[in-house]
C-alpha positions as CSV (number, residue, x, y, z in Angstrom):
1,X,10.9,-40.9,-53.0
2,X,14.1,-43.2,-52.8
3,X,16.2,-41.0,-50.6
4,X,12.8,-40.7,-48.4
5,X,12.3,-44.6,-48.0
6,X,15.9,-46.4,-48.6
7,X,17.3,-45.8,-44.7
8,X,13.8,-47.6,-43.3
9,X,13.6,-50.0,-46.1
10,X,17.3,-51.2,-45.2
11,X,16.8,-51.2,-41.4
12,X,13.4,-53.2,-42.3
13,X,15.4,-55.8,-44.7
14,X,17.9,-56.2,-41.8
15,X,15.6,-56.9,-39.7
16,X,13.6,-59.4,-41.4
17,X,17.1,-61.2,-42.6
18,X,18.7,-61.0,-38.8
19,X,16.5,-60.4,-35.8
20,X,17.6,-59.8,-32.5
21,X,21.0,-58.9,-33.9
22,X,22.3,-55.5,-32.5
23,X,24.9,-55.5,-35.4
24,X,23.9,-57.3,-38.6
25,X,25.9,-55.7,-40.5
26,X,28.7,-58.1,-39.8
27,X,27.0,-60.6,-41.4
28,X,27.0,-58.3,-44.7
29,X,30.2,-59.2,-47.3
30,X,29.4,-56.3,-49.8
31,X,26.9,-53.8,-50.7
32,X,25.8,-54.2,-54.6
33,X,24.0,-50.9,-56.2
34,X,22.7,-50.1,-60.0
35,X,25.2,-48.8,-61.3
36,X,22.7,-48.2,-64.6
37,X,21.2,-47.6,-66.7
38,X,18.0,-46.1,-65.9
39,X,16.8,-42.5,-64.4
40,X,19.5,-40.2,-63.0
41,X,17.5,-38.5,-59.8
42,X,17.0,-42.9,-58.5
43,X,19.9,-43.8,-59.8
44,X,21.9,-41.4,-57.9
45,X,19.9,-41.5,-54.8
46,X,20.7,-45.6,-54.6
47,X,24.4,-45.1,-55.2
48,X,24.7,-42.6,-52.3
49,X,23.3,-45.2,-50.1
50,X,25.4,-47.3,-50.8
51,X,28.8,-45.3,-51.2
52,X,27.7,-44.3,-47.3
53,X,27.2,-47.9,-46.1
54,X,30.1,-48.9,-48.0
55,X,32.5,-46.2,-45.8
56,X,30.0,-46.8,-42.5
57,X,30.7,-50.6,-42.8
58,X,33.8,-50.8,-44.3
59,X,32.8,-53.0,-47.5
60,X,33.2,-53.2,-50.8
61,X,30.7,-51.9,-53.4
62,X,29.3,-53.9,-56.2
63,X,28.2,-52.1,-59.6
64,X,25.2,-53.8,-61.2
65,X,24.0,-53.5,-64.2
66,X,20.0,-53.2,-64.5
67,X,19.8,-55.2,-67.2
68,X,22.1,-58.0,-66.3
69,X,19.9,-58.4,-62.9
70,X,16.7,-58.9,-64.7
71,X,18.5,-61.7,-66.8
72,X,20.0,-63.4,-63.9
73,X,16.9,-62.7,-61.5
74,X,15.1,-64.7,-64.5
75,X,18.1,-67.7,-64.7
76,X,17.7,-68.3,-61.3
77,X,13.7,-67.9,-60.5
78,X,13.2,-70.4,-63.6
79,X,16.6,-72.7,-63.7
80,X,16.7,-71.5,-67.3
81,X,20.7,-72.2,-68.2
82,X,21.4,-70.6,-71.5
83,X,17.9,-69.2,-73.4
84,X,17.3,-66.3,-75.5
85,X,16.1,-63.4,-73.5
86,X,13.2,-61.1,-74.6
87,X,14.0,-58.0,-72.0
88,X,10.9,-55.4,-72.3
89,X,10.5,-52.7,-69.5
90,X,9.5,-49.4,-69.6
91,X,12.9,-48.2,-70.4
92,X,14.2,-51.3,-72.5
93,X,13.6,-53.5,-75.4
94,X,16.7,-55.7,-76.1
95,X,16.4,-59.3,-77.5
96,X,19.6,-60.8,-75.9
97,X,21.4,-64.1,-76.0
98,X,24.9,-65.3,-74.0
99,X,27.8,-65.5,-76.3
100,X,31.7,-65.5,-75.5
101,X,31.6,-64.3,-71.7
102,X,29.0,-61.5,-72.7
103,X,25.3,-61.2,-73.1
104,X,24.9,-59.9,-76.6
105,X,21.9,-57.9,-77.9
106,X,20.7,-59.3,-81.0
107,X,18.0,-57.1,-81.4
108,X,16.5,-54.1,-79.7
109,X,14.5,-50.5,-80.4
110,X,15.6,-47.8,-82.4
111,X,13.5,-45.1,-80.3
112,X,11.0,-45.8,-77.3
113,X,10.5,-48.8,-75.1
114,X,7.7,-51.2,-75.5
115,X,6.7,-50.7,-71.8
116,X,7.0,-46.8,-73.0
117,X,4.9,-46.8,-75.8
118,X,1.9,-49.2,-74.1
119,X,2.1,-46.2,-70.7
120,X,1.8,-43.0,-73.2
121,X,-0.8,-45.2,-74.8
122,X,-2.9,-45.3,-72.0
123,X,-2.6,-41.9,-70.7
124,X,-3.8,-40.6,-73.7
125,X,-7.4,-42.8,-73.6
126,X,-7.6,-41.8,-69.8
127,X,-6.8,-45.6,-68.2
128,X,-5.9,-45.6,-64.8
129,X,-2.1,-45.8,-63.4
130,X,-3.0,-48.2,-60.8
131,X,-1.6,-50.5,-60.4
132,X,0.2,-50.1,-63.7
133,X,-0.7,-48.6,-66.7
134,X,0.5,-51.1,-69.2
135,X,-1.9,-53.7,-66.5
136,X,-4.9,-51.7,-67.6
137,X,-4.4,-51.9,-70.6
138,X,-4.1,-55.6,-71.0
139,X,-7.4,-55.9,-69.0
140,X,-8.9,-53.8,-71.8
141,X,-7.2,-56.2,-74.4
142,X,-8.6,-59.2,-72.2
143,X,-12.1,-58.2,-73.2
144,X,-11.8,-60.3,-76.6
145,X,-13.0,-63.5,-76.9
146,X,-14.5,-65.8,-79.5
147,X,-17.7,-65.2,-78.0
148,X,-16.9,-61.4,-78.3
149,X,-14.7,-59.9,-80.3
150,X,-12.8,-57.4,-80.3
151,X,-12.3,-55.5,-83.6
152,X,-8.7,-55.7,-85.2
153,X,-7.4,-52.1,-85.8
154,X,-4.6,-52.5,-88.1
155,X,-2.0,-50.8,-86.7
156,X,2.2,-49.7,-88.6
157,X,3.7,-52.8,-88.2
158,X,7.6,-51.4,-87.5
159,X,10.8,-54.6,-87.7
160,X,13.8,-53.0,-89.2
161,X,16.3,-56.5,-89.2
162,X,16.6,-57.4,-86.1
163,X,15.3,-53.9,-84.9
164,X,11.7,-52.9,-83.7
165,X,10.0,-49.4,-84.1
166,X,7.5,-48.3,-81.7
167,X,7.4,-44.2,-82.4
168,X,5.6,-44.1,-85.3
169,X,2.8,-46.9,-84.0
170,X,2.7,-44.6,-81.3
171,X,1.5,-41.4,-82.8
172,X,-0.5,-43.2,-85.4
173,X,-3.0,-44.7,-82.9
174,X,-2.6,-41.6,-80.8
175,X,-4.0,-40.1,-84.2
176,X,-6.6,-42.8,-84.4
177,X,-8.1,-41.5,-81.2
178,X,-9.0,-38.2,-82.3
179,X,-11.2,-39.4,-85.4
180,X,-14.7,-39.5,-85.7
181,X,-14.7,-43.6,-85.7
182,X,-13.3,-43.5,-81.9
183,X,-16.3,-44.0,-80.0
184,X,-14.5,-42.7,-76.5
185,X,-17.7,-44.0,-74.1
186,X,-17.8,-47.6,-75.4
187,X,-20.5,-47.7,-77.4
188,X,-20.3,-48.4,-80.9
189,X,-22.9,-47.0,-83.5
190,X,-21.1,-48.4,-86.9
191,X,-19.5,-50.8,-87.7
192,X,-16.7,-48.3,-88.7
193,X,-16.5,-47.3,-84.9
194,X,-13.7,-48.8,-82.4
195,X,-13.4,-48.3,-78.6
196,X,-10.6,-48.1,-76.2
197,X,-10.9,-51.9,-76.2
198,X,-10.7,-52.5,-79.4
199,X,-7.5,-50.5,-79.7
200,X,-5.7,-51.9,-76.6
201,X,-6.0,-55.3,-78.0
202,X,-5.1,-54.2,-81.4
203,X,-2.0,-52.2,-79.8
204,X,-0.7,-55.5,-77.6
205,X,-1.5,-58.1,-81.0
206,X,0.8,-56.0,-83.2
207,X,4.2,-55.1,-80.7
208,X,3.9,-58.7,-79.5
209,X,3.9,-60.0,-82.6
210,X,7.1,-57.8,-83.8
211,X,8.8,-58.9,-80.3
212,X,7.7,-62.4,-80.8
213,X,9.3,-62.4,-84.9
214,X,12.6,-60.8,-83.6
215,X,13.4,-63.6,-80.6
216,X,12.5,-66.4,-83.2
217,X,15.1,-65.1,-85.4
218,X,17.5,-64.6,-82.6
219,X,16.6,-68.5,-81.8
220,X,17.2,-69.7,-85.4
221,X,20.6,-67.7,-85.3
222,X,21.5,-69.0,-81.9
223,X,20.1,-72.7,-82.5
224,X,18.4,-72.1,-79.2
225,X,15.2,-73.9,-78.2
226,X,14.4,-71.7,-74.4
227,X,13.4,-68.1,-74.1
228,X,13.4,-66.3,-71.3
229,X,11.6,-63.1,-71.0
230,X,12.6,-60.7,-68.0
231,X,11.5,-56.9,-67.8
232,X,8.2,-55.3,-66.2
233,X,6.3,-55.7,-69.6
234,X,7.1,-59.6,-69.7
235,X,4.1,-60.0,-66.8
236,X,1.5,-59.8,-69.9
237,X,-0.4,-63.1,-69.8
238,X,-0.8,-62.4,-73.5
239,X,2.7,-61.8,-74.1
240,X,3.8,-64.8,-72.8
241,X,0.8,-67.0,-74.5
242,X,1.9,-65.8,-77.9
243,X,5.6,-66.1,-77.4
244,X,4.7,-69.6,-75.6
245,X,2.9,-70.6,-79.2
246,X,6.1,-69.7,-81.2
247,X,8.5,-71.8,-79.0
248,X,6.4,-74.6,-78.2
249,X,6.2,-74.7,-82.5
250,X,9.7,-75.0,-82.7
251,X,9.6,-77.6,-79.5
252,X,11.4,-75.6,-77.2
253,X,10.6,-74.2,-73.7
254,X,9.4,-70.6,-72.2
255,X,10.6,-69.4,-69.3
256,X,8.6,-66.8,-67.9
257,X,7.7,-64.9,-64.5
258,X,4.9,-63.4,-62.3
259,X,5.1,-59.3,-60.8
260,X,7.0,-60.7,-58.8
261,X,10.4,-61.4,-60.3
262,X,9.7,-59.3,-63.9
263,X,9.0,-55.6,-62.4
264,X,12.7,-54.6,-61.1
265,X,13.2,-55.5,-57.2
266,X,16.0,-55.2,-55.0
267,X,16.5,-59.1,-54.8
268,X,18.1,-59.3,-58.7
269,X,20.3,-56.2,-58.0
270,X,22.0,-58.9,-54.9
271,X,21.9,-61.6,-57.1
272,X,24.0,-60.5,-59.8
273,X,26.1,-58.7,-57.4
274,X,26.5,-62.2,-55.1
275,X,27.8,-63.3,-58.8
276,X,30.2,-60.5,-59.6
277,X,31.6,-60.6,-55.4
278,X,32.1,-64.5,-55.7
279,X,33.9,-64.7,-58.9
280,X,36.1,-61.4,-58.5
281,X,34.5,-59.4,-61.8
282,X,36.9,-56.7,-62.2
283,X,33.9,-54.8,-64.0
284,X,31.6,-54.6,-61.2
285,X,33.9,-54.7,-57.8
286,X,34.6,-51.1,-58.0
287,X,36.6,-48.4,-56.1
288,X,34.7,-45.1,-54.7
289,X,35.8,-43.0,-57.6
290,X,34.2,-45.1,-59.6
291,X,30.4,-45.3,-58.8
292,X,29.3,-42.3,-60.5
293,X,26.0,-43.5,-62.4
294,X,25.7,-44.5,-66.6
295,X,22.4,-43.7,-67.5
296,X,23.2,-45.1,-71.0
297,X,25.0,-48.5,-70.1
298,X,24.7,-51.1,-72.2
299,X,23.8,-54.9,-71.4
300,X,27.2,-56.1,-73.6
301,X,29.3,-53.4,-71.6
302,X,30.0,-56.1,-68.8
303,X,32.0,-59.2,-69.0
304,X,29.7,-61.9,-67.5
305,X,32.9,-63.9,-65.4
306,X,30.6,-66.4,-64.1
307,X,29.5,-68.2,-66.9
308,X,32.1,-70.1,-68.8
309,X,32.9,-69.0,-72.3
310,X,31.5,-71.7,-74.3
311,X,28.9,-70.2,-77.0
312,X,31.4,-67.8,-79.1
313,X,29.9,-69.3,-82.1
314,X,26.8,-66.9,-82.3
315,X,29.3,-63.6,-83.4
């Protein structure tokens, strides 16, 4: 899919940023890529792009971190200046917070990611990938309301420290589905019975809450009074209402973001390479021998040079 669409979708971008220009790529000082983490077969694809345009146009290439991107993408699109963040993707879970020239991770799963857990979820009660999985189920979940409520599954609730669980939860309502009490068509006959509903709201109420008691803890440590949440999952309306609850308790400020910004896009990836160009990082302005992918790289790998080191306090 990405070596099929990233030649058009770069002569399209050009386009759009400079038309009527026969050369536009003089107008380009570098060419950032993921440099990880994530899958290996994208991953690769979008560093071989790049490594070609680098050599074709005779620019440097700038190594992103994914996870860095989403936290900058966020800084920027809300002017948040030094929050908390709550990242939660399908691939992440990571409750970070700046500290002495690096973003720190203060918390974070000890097996799958939250946007993992809520997409294996909904394949196995037959919800639709369109336009997302984790989307559907949150309509489901939407279906509660005073008027009618959804029944309250209880559900393993997994914080280990500063450390979520989401495995276990996982196969336990996986396990739930195949009982005699899962009415699969909707229709209730006991009051023993739950529906698809029922467990999708039960499912989001229990991992939000364990985000939600992690990044207050993180707060407390960090005497922050802003979160930030970044990452494909942080879309959920209720995700953010919950989390906006807890911080508006402690009279601070969420930061939060539509599809637009949360889900990755290729407009973070520039940002936080515009960052590491303009203030020389040595970590991220890399020679050619040096762009082969990390699918395990970590969020505190990278020395973030332009932010001033100010908040060493927190470690």
């Amino acid at each position: 899919h990405h070596q099929a669409h990233v030649v058009p979708l770069i002569r399209a971008a050009l386009n759009e940023a400079y038309p009527n220009e026969s050369n536009p790529e003089r107008h380009l000082s570098a060419i950032a890529f993921t440099l990880g983490p994530g899958m290996g077969g994208p991953l690769k694809s979008c560093a071989m792009a790049a490594r070609s345009l680098s050599l074709l146009w005779k620019i440097p290439l700038i190594a992103v971190n994914h996870c860095i991107a989403h936290v900058e993408m966020g800084r920027v699109a809300t002017s948040a200046s030094d929050p908390v963040v709550l990242y939660v993707s399908g691939g992440n879970t990571q409750v970070i917070a700046y500290s002495d020239g690096r973003y720190r991770i203060f918390g974070e799963t000890i097996d799958i990611a939250v946007g993992n857990c809520l997409d294996r979820f909904a394949r196995v009660v037959g919800l639709s990938n369109d336009p997302s999985p984790g989307y559907n189920i949150e309509l489901e979940a939407r279906r509660h309301s005073r008027e009618t409520p959804l029944k309250f599954v209880e559900l393993p609730y997994v914080v280990k420290g500063m450390d979520v669980s989401f495995s276990g939860l996982l196969t336990f309502i996986e396990d739930l589905t195949r009982r005699k009490d899962f009415a699969k068509d909707g229709r209730k006959r006991s009051e023993t019975q739950f529906t698809t509903a029922d467990l999708c709201y039960s499912l989001q109420e229990t991992i939000f809450a364990m985000l939600i008691e992690i990044t207050e803890r993180t707060m407390a440590h960090c005497g922050q009074n802003s979160v930030l949440i970044v990452g494909g999952v942080g879309c959920n309306k209720r995700l953010q209402g919950m989390m906006a609850d807890m911080v508006c308790d402690r009279g601070g400020t969420l930061c939060a973001m539509d599809h637009r910004y949360c889900i990755d896009n290729g407009a973070m990836i520039a940002q936080a390479g515009m960052f590491g160009l303009q203030f020389g990082s040595e970590d991220m302005l890399v020679k050619m021998e040096d762009t082969e992918c990390r699918q395990r790289f970590r969020t505190d790998q990278v020395e973030v040079v332009w932010r001033p080191k100010t908040r060493g306090q927190h470690l």
